[in-house]
Structure formats: structure tokens, C-alpha cells
C-alpha positions as a printed Julia matrix, in Angstrom:
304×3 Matrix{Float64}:
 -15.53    8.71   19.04
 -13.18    7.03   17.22
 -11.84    3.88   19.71
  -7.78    3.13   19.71
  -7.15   -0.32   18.17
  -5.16   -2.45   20.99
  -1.79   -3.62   19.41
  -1.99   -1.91   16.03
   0.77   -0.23   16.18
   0.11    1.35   12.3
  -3.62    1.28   12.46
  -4.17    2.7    16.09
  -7.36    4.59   15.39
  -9.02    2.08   12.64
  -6.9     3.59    9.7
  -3.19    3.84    8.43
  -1.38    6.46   10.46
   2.51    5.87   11.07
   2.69    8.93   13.2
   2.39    6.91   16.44
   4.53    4.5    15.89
   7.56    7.45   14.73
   6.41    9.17   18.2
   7.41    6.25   20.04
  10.99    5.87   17.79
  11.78    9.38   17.57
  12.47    9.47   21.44
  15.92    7.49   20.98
  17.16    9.06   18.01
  18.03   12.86   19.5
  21.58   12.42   19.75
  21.65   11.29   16.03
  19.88   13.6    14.75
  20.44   16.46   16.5
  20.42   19.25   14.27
  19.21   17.67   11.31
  16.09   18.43    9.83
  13.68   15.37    9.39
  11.58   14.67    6.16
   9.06   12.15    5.17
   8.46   10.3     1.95
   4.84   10.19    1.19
   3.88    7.03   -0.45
   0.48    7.68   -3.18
  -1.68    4.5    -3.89
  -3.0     5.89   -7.45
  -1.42    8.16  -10.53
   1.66    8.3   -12.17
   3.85    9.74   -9.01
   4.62    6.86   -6.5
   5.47    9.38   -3.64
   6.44   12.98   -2.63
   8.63   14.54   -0.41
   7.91   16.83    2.62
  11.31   18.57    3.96
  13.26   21.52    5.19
  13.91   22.61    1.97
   9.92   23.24    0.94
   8.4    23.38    4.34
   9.0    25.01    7.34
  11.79   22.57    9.39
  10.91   20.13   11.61
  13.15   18.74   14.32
  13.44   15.17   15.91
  12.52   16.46   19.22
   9.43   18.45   18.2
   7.68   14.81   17.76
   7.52   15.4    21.5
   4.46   17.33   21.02
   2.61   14.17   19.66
   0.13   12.85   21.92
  -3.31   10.92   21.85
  -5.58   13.34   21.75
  -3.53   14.88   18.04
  -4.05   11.49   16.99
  -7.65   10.7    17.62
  -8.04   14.07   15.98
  -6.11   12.77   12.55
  -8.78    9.53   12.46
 -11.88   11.52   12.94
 -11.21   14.61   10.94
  -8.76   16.57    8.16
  -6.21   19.01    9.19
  -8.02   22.0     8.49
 -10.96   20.92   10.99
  -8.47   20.27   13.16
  -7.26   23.97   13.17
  -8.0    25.48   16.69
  -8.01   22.66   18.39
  -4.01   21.67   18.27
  -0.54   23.65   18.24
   0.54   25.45   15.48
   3.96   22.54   16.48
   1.51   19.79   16.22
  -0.18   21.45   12.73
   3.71   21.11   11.26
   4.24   17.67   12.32
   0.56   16.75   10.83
   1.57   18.26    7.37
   4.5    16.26    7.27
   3.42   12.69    8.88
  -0.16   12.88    7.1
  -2.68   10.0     8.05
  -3.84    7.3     5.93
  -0.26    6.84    4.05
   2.72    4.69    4.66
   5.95    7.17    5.43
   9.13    6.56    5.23
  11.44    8.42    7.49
  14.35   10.29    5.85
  16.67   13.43    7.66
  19.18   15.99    5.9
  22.42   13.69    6.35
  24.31   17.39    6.96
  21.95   20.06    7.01
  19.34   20.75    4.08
  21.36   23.8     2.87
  23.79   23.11   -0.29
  27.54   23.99    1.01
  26.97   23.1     4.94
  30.14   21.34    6.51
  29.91   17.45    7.11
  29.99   15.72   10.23
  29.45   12.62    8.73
  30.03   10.46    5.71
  27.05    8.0     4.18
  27.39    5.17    2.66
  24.53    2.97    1.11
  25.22   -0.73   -0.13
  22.65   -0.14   -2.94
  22.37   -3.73   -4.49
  22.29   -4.02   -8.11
  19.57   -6.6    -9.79
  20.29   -9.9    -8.62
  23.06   -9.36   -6.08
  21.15  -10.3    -3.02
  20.99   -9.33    1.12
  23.68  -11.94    2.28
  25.97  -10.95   -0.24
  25.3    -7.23    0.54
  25.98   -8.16    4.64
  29.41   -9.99    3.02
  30.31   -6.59    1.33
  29.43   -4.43    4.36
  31.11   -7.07    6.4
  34.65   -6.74    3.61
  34.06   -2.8     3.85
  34.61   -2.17    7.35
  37.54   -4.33    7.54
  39.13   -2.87    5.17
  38.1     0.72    6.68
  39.35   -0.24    9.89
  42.57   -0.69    8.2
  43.31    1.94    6.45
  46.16    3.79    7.5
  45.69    6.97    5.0
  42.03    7.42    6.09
  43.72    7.25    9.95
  46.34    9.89    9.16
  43.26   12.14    8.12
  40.27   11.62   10.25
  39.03   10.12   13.8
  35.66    8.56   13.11
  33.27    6.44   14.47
  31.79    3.63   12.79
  27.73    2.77   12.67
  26.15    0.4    11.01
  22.39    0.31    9.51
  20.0    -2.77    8.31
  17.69   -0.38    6.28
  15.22   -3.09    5.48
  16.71   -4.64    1.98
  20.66   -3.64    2.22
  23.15   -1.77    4.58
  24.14    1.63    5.19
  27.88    2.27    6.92
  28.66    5.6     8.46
  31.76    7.09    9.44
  30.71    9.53   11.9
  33.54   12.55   12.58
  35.13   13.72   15.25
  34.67   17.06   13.51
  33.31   18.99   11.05
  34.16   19.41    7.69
  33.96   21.79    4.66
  32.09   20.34    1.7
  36.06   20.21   -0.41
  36.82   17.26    2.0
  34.18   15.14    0.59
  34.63   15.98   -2.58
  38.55   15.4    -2.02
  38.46   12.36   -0.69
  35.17   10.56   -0.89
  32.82   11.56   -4.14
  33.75    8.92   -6.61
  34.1     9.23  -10.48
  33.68    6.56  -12.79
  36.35    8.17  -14.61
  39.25    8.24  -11.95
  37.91    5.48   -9.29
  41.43    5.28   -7.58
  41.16    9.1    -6.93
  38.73    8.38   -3.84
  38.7     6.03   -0.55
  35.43    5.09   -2.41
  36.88    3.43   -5.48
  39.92    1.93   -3.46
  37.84    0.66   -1.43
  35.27   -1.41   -3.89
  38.7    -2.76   -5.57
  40.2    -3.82   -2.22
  36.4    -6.16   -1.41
  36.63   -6.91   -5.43
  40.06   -8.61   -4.75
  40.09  -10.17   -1.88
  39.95  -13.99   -2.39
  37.3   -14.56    0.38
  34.42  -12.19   -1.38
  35.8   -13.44   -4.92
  34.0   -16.54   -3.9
  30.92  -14.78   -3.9
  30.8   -14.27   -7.42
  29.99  -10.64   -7.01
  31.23   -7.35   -7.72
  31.56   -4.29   -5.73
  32.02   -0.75   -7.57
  31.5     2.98   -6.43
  29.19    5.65   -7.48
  25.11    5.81   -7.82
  24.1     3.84  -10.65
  22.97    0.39   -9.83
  24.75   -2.33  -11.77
  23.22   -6.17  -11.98
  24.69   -8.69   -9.83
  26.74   -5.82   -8.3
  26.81   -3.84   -4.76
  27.31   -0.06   -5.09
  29.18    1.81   -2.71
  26.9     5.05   -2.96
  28.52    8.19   -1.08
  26.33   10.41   -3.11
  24.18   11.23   -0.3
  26.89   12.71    1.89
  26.49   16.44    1.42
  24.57   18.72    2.46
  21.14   19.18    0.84
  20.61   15.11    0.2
  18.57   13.05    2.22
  19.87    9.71    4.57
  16.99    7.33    6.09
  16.46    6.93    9.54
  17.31    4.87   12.02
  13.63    2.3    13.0
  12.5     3.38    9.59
   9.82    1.6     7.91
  10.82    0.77    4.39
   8.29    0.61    1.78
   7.67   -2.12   -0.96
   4.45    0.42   -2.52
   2.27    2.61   -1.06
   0.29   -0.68    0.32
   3.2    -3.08    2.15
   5.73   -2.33    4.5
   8.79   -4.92    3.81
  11.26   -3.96    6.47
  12.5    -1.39    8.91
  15.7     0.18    9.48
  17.78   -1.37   12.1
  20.77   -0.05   13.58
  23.47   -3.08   14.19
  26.59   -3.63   16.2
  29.28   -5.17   14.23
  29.23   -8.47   16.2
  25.42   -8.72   14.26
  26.67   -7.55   10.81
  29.14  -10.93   11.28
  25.86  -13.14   12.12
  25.52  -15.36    9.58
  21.33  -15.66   10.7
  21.49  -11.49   10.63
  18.66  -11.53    7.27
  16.7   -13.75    8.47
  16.6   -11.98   12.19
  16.48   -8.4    10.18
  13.36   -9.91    8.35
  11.55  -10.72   11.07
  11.02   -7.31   12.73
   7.62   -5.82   12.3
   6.54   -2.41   14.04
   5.08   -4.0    17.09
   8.45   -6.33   17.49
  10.19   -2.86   17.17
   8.97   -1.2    19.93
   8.52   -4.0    22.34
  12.68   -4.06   21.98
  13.46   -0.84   21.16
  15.52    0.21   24.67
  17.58   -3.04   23.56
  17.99   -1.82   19.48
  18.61    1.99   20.57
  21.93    0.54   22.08
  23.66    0.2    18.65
  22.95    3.76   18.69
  26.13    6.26   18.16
């Protein structure tokens, strides 16, 4: 038998298997993703694919709280044998969450941001700080940082939503959320939020990467802010794109992949006292899986 490694928290049976350590996060993210169906992104060591996606959309749907049905005797089962050996001898629940979270790959952790269906109402809007080549972390936190200030003051975006605000390190850059008091038919987003390079002023997006872009303070940074989805050099991208339904949003705790051999950082959610820390990359940096879970009551807090 197969012993459990003390204090691996990715290799706790000898070999790669991030299933335990998404157990242990999946507990405090419920309320976030209630309702949303979870997918992984399957990193591949060899060939001409780097990864592969296992979702609602091609797979039966798994849930956030059917990771409840992990336990150690599923996971001494996933060092010592393959899943069809292991047929019989766990639930058809735990067979699902096997054929998404398969052992002896690095995962990342990814949900339906509103539902996997195209055309679903929103209850939320997503925004990534994709950084171009060149434009680096700090001056990513220093957009995000610009962003919500000017978010926070917007008095047309007032008039037609209440929102919450949260706030995601995802491992390299940021992700901002306004989180609605209600839902919303697809139309709103496309209204208001989907930007087009050809009419940038036509969306809170675009006003919003001109607003940072002039403002005196983040001129100083020498960088520049624009809208949409493809990445610019020495630029951070305000990326909406993965707002509606049927697109994909990563996870809160996270582990964000460099290959298929090397984690390089994990998604952590942030209060907006953090996002002002001027030490927050080099704090972000320093989280590894075990650090994770030995504070994850105290992380879960920054929580919606």
C-alpha cells in the first residue's frame, strides 16, 4: 500500500495529484460558486497540445460542493491504480470528479463565470488585467489599483447597477469583479460592457482604460491601459470577454501553471487595503500550496 507523503500537499501519495489539495480549497468557495459549473485545465508534458479542457459543456457537470465526496481512501485509490480498476470500488460522484481532476497532472481550476450555456443571464461581470509583453505585476496592481477608483466613482455605472466589488491575485496579474445585486440578460453586457476596438467610448470598458490612461499619477508609469482581448506590449488589457455565459473565469486558491511541470502562483482573493500594499507581489509570490492551506480560514475572508 501506497503510504501518504507527510506535508506534500501536491504529491500526497508519492505522485502529482492536485485533487487533495482542491478538496481542502473547494470547502470555502460554495457561496462563490454556487451554481456554477467547475472545469479543469489539464496540463500535457509531451505533443503538440499543451493542455485540454474538462467542463460542463463536454462532460457531465460537476459542482463545487460535490468535491465533498473526496476522501482518502479515493485518493490512495488514484496512486495505486487507473480509473477503470477503480470502478466498483468508488461512487459513480467520486468516478466524475476523478475524470475531471485526473492524477499525475498539474490542474488548473477554472468555473463557468455565468453558467456554461450560451444566452444565460449574468450575475456578474469579469474582468482580467491581462498584461501585455513587458508591462509587468506592479504596474498591473497600479492599474487594478486606478480601475477601482475610478469604478467606485462612476456615477452612470451607479444610476444602473448595485454591485459588489472583489478582487483576485491570479498568480501573474489581477482579476476585478463587479458582482450584481441581480441578474441580468446577456443585452446588458453587451450594452454596456463588451468593448470594440472600433467604438471604445461606447462601453464602461473603453472609458474606463482612457480615464487610468490619463490620469497624471499612472502616466508616470509609462504604461498604457486599453480594452478588449488582444494583448498589446508594454500594455494592460482590460479583458471583459469572459463575462458571458459559456466562457470560463479561474478560481479563487487556483494554482496557476508556468507548463505542465511548475506551478508559479496561485490565485488569491484580496481586500482592497492589500491591492494598495506596495509589498502585495512580493507577499502574492510567496504563497505555495502548503502556505495556502495553513492560512486559508484567514484568505477565505476576502471572500464575497
Amino acid at each position: 500500500m501506497v503510504q501518504k507523503e507527510a506535508g506534500n500537499i501536491i504529491k500526497p501519495y508519492g505522485h502529482t495529484d492536485v485533487l487533495f489539495y482542491y478538496s481542502k480549497i473547494s470547502k470555502h468557495l460554495k457561496n462563490f460558486l454556487e451554481g456554477k459549473e467547475i472545469a479543469a485545465k489539464i496540463w500535457l508534458p509531451y505533443g503538440k497540445i499543451p493542455f485540454f479542457l474538462r467542463r460542463g459543456s463536454n462532460m457531465p457537470p460537476l459542482h463545487i460542493q460535490e468535491l465533498d465526496a473526496v476522501d482518502e481512501k479515493m485518493l490512495r485509490l488514484r496512486s495505486e491504480m487507473d480509473l477503470d480498476k477503480a470502478k466498483g470500488k468508488i461512487s459513480r460522484q467520486q468516478e466524475k470528479i476523478w475524470s475531471y481532476f485526473v492524477p499525475r497532472k498539474l490542474i488548473d481550476f477554472f468555473y463557468a463565470t455565468n453558467g456554461e450555456h450560451p444566452g444565460n443571464p449574468i450575475d456578474r461581470l469579469f474582468m482580467d488585467l491581462d498584461r501585455g509583453e513587458g508591462a509587468t505585476e506592479e504596474q498591473a496592481r497600479a492599474a487594478a489599483v486606478g480601475l477601482i477608483k475610478i469604478i467606485k466613482s462612476d456615477k452612470k455605472l451607479a444610476k444602473l447597477a448595485r454591485f459588489r466589488i472583489f478582487i483576485m491575485w491570479t498568480g501573474s496579474s489581477f482579476h476585478i469583479y463587479l458582482l450584481f445585486e441581480k441578474k441580468y440578460q446577456n443585452a446588458f453586457y453587451n450594452t454596456y460592457f463588451k468593448y470594440s476596438k472600433e467604438e471604445p467610448e461606447a462601453s464602461f470598458i473603453g472609458r474606463w482604460a482612457r480615464q487610468l490612461n490619463e490620469n497624471p499619477n499612472f502616466k508616470k508609469l509609462k504604461i498604457k491601459v486599453s480594452g478588449g482581448h488582444e494583448k498589446i506590449p508594454r500594455a494592460i488589457i482590460i479583458d471583459p470577454s469572459q463575462t458571458p455565459s459559456g466562457k470560463l473565469a479561474r478560481a479563487p486558491f487556483s494554482l496557476h501553471m508556468r507548463s505542465a511541470s511548475e506551478i508559479d502562483g496561485i490565485a488569491i482573493p484580496l481586500s482592497e487595503k492589500q491591492l494598495n500594499d506596495k509589498n502585495l507581489i512580493k507577499n502574492m509570490k510567496s504563497y505555495t500550496p502548503e502556505k495556502v492551506l495553513n492560512n486559508l480560514k484567514e484568505l477565505a475572508k476576502n471572500l464575497p
